[in-house]
C-alpha positions as CSV (number, residue, x, y, z in Angstrom):
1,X,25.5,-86.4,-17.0
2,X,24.9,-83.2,-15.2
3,X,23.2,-80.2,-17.1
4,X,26.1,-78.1,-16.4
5,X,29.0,-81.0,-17.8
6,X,26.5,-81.6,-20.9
7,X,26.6,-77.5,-22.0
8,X,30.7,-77.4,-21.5
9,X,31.0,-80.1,-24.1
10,X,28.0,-78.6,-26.2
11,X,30.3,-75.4,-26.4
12,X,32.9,-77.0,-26.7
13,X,32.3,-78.8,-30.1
14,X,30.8,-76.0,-31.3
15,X,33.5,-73.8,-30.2
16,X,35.9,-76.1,-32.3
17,X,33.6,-75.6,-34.9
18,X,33.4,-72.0,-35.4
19,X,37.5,-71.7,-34.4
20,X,38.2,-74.3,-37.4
21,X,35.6,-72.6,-39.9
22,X,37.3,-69.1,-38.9
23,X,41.0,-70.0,-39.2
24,X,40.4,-72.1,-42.5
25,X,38.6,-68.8,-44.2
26,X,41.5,-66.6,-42.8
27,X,44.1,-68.9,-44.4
28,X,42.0,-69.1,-47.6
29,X,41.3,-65.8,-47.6
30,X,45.3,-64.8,-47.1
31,X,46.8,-67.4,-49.0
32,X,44.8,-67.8,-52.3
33,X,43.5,-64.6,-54.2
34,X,39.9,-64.2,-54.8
35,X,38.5,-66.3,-57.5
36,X,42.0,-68.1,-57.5
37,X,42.4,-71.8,-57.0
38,X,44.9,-74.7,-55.6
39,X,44.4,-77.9,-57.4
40,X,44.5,-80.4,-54.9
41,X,43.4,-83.7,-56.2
42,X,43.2,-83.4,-60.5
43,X,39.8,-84.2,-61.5
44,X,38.2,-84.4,-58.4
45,X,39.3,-81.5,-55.8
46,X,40.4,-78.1,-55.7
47,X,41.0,-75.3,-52.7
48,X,39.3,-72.0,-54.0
49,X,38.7,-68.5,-52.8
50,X,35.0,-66.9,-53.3
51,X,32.4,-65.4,-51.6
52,X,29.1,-66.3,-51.1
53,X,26.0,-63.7,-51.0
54,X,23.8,-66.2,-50.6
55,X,22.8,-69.2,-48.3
56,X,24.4,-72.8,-48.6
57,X,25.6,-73.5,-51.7
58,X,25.0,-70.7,-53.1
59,X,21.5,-70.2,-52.8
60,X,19.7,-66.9,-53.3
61,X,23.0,-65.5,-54.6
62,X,21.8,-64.0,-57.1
63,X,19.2,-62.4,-56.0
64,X,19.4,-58.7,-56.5
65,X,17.4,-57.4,-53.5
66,X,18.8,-55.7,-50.8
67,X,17.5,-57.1,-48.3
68,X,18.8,-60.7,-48.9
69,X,21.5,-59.8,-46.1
70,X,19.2,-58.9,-43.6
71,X,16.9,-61.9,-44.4
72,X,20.1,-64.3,-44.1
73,X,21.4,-63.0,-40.9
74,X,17.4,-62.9,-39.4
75,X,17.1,-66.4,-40.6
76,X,20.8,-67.4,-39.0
77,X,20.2,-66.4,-35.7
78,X,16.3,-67.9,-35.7
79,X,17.7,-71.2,-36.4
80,X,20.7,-70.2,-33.2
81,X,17.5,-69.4,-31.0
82,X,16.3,-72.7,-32.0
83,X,19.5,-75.0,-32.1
84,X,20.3,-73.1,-28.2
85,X,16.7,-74.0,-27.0
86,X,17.2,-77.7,-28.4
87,X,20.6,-77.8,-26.5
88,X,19.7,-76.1,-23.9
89,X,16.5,-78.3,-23.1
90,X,18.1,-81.3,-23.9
91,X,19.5,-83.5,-20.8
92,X,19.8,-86.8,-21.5
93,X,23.6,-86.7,-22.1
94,X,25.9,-86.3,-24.9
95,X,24.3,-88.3,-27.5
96,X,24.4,-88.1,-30.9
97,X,20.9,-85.4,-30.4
98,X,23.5,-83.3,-29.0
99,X,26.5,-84.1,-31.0
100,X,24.3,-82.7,-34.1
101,X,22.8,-79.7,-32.4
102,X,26.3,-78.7,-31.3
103,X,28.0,-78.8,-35.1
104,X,24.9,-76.9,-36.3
105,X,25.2,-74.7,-34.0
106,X,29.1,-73.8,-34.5
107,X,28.3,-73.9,-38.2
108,X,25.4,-71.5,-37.7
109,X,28.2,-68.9,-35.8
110,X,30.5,-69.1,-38.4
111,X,28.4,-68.1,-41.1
112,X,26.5,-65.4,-39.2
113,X,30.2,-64.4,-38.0
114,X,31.0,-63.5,-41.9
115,X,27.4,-62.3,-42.8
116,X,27.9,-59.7,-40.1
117,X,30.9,-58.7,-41.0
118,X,31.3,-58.6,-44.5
119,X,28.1,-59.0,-46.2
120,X,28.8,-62.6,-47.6
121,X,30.7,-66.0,-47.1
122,X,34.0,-66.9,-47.8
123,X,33.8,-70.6,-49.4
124,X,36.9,-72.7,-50.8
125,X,36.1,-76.1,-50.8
126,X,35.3,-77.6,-54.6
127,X,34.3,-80.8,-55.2
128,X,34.0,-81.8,-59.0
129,X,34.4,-84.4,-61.8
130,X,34.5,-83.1,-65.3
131,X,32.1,-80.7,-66.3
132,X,30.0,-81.2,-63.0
133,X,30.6,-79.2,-60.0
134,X,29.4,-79.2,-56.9
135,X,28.9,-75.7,-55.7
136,X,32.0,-74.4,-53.0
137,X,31.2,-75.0,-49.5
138,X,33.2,-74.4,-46.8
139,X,34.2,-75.5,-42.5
140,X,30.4,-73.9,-41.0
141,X,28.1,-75.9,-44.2
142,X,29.9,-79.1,-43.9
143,X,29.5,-78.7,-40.1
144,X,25.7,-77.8,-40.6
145,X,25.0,-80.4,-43.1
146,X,26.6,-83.6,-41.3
147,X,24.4,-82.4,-37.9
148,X,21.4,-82.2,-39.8
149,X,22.5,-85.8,-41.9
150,X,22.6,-87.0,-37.6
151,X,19.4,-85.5,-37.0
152,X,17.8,-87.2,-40.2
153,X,19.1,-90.9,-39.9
154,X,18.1,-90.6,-36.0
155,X,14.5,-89.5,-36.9
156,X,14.2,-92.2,-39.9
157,X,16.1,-95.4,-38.3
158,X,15.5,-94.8,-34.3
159,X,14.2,-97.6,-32.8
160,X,10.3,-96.6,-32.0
161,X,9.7,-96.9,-28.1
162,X,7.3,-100.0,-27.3
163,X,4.2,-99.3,-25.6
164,X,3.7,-100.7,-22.7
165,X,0.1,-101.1,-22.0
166,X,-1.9,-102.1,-19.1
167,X,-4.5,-104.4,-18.5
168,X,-7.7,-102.6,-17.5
169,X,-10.7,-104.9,-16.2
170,X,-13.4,-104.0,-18.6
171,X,-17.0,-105.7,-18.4
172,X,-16.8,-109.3,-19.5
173,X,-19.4,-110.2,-22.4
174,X,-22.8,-111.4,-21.3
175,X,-22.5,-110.2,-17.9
176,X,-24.5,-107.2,-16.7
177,X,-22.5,-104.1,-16.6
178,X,-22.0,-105.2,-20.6
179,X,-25.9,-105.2,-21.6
């Protein structure tokens, strides 16, 4: 595959990414008030509406220094210079390397997108059972997290390559060259 063809569909996915992580936060963001919920599956699942000052799930959100914003969208777009890089050196095809890259990558834009904007992250999906709650997450973490959960199972389960090694004369014991 072609540099160029391999970048369209790198775009491309993350492109999806970012357009599905942006739309679902405008329809949360319009449909369900702030701090409100939809109860989706009892027990289990719920749609919600809050905003994240933090990193993924939550992280760092209550931090009171001022510069957590600044720190968050630095260390957004150094992981985009790194995830580009990646792609952009990356030529063997559309593999699952690239597959991962590319849904980090659109994850990445999504939440820098709201950082920049607004300060924070607009989060509604809620995971739970009883008292224990996952923390809300939205389109860009899920995104994020299954490309590094790629990345992870390629590094740990790849098969290693073989070495191939070559048979070099060396000096053959008792003779001359050996003593």
């Amino acid at each position: 595959m072609r540099d160029g063809t391999l970048r369209k569909y790198v775009l491309l996915i993350a492109g999806l990414v970012l357009a599905l992580d942006r739309l679902t936060k405008w329809i949360v963001a319009s449909n369900i008030p702030l701090y409100g919920n939809i109860n989706v599956i009892p027990g289990f699942f719920k749609l919600t509406h809050v905003t994240n000052r933090g990193a993924a799930f939550g992280l760092f959100s209550d931090s009171p220094s001022e510069y957590k914003v600044i720190f968050l969208i630095f260390f957004s777009m150094l992981a985009l210079v790194v995830v580009s890089a990646l792609l952009w050196k990356h030529t063997a095809g559309l593999n699952s390397t690239a597959f991962a890259l590319s849904l980090i990558l659109g994850g990445a834009l999504g939440n820098l997108w709201d950082r920049i904007l607004s300060g924070h992250v607009v989060d509604f999906l809620e995971f739970y059972i009883g008292p224990y709650v996952w923390p809300d997450f939205n389109i860009a973490d899920s995104a994020i997290v299954i490309g590094a959960a790629i990345l992870m199972v390629e590094i740990l389960f790849a098969p290693k390559p073989h070495k191939i090694y070559e048979e070099v004369p060396g000096p053959i014991a008792g003779s001359e060259a050996s003593e």
